[in-house]
C-alpha positions in Angstrom: 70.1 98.6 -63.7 72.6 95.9 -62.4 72.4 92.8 -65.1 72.5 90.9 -61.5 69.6 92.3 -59.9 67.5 92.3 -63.3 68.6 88.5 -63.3 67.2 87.9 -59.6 64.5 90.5 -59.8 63.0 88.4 -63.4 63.4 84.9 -61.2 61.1 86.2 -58.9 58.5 87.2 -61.0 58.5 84.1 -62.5 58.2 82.0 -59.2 55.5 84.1 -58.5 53.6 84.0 -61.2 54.3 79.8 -61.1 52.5 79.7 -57.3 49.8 82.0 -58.8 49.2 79.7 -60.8 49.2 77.1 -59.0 46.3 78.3 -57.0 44.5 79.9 -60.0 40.8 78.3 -59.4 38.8 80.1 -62.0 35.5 79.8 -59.9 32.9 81.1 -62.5 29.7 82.5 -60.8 27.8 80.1 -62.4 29.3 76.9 -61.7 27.3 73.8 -61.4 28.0 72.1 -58.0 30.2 69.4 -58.8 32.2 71.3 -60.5 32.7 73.3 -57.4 33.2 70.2 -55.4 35.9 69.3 -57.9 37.2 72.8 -57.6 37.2 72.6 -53.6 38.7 69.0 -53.6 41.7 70.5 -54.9 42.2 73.4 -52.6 41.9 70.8 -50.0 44.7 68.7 -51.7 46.9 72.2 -52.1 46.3 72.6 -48.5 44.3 76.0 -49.0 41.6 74.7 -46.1 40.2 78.2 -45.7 39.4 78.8 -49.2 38.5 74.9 -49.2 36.0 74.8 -46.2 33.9 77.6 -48.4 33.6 76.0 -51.3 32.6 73.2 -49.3 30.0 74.6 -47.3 28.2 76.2 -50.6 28.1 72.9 -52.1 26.5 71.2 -48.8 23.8 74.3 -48.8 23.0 74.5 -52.4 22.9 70.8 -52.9 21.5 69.1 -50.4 20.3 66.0 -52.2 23.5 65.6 -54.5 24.8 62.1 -54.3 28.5 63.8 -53.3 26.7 65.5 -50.8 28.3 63.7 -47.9 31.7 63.9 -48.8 31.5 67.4 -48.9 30.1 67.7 -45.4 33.2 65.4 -44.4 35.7 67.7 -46.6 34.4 70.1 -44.7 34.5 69.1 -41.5 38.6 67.8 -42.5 38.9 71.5 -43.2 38.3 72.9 -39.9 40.3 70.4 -38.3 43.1 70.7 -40.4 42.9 74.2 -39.1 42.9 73.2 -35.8 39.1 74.8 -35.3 38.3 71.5 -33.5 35.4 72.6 -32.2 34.1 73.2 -35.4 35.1 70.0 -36.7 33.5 68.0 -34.5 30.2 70.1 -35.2 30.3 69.0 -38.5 31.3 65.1 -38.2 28.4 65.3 -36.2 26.1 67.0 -38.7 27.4 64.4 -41.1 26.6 61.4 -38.8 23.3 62.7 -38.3 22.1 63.8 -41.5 24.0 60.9 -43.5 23.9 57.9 -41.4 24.3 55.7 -44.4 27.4 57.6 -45.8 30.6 55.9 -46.2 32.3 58.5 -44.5 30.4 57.8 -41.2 32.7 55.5 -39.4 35.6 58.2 -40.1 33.7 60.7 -38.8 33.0 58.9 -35.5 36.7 58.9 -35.2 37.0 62.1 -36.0 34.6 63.3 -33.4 36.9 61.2 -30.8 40.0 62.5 -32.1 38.5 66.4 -31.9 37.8 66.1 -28.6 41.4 64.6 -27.6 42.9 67.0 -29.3 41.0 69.5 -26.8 41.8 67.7 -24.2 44.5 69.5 -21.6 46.9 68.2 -18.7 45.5 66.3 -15.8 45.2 69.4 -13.6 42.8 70.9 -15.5 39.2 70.9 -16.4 39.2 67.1 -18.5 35.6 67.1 -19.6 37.3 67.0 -23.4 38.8 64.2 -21.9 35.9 62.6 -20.6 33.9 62.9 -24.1 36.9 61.1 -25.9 37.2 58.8 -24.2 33.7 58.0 -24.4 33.3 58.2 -28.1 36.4 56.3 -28.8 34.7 53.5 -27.1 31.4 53.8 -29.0 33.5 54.0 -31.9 35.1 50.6 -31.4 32.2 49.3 -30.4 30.0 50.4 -33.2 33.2 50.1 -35.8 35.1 46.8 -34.2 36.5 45.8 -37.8 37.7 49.2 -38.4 41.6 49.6 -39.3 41.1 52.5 -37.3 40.1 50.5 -34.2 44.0 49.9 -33.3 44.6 53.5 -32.8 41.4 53.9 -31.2 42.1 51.5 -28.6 45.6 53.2 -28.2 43.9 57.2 -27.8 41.4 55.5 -25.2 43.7 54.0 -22.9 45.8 57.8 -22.5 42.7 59.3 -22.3 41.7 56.9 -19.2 45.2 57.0 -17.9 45.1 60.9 -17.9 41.7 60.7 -15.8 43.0 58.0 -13.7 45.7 60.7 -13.0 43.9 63.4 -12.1 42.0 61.1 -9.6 45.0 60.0 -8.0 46.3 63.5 -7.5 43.5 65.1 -5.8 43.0 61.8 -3.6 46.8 62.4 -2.8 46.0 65.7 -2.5 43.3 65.4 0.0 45.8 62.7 1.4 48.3 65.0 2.4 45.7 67.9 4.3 45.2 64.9 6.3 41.4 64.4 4.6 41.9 60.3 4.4 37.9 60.2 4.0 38.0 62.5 1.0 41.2 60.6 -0.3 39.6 57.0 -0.5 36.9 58.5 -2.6 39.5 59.5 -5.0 41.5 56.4 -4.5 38.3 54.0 -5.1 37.7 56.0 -8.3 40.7 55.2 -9.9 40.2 51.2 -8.7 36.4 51.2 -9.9 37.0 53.3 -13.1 40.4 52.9 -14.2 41.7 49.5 -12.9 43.6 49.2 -16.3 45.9 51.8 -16.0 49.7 52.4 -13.8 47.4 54.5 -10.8 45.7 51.2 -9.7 48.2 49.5 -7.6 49.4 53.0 -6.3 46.0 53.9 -5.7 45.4 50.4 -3.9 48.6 50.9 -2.1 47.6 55.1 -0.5 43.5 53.1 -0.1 44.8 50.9 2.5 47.3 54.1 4.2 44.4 56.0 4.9 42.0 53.0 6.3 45.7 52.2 8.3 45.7 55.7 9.7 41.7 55.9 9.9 42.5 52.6 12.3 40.1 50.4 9.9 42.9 47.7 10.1 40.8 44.8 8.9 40.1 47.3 5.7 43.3 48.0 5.6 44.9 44.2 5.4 42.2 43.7 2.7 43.6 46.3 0.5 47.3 45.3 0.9 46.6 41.5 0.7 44.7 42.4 -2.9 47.5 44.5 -3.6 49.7 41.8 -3.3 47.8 39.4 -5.4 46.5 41.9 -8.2 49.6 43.4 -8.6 52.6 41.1 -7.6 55.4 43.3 -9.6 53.9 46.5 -7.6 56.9 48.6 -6.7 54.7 49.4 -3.8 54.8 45.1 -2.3 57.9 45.7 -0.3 55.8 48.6 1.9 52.7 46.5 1.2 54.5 43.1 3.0 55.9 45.7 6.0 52.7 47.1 7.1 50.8 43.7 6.6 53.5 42.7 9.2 52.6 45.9 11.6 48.6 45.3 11.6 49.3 41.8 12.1 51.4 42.1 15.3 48.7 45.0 15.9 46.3 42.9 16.0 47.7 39.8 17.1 48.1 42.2 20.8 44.6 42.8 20.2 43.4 39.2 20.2 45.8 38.6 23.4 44.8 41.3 25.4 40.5 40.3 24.6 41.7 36.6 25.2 43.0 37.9 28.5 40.7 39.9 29.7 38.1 36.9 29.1 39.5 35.0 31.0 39.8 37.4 34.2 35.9 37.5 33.8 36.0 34.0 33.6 38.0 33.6 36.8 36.4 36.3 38.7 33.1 34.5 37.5 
């Protein structure tokens, strides 16, 4: 055989026998919990979250009133959502909140539940009910947690979350906007402005409210929206449009008020 190959073929062997080893458990039938707790802990640390998550969940069943008990339901929820199984992680943060209200891991697994779900949720097209459930449990989680360090990034996962619904509000009232639908677009429009007054869609949303009432011919509507627009939102790329069609329904109904005056006073003459 070629000294070379022999050389590479021995290298091998050994690197394989080193990672073997490296994930060499020895998980005796009889192990005492703990010790499979330990044992799981490190496949967790090596990153082996499938052989991990079953360790794990033996421990939880077999022990239910050991005083690691907890951690293992968190270890094992960590597992699946290392694993991207976030639907299964957020089953088991929950078991954990429920069945160990008093655990330390509790305000982590609130998060976690939050977190699950925005990592479920899809584009603003779509279906956002994933969306709509993260959102809501990162706010119970700042509100139950508020000295959390995890409260920061919390707050920061809430607002895209409300900006992605604000966005899918926007687009179907622009939506209905365009099939000419202005009744169906100012629902959408005054969702975004009642729900999600925070985010960028407001002042457009404001801005395409007070088009449709213009185009509806609810012009005294109309001059209320652009007039808040204008106050709420005075670096609105939207004021130069805003100040141009306040100007229209103004002369608009400046003609108006001329024309009534006019005609009340040819009654009053005829009179």
């Amino acid at each position: 055989m070629n000294a070379s190959l022999l050389k590479s073929g021995l290298l091998g062997l050994i690197v394989l026998s080193f990672l073997l080893g490296c994930h060499s458990y020895n998980i005796k039938p009889n192990i005492s919990s703990e010790d499979r707790f330990e044992v799981a802990k490190r496949m967790f640390r090596n990153k082996d979250y499938e052989e991990a998550k079953t360790q794990f969940k033996i421990v939880t069943l077999n022990s239910p009133g050991a005083t690691f008990v907890d951690e293992a339901q968190f270890y094992l929820a960590e597992c699946h959502f290392a694993l991207k199984e976030y639907i299964l992680a957020s089953d088991e943060y929950n078991r954990l909140v429920r069945l160990y209200p008093k655990s330390e891991f509790v305000d982590d697994a609130q998060f976690k539940i939050a977190l699950s779900d925005y990592k479920l949720s899809p584009k603003p097209p779509l279906d956002q009910k994933y969306t709509i459930s993260a959102a809501a449990n990162f706010q119970r989680f700042i509100e139950d947690f508020p000295n959390s360090d995890l409260v920061p990034e919390a707050e920061r996962l809430l607002k895209i979350c409300r900006t992605k619904l604000a966005e899918k509000e926007f687009n179907t009232g622009g939506l209905y906007r365009k099939l000419d639908d202005c009744y169906a677009a100012l629902v959408y429009y005054d969702s975004v402005l009642d729900q999600y007054y925070d985010t960028r869609f407001a002042h457009p949303a404001l801005f395409w409210k007070g088009e449709c009432l213009y185009s509806l011919n609810r012009k005294d509507e109309a001059l209320a929206a652009f007039n808040e627009l204008l106050t709420k939102f005075p670096a609105s790329s939207f004021k130069s449009k805003a100040r141009e069609r306040l100007q229209e329904i103004d002369a608009e109904l400046s003609k108006v008020r001329a024309s009534d005056g006019k005609t009340s006073v040819n009654n009053q003459t005829k009179n």
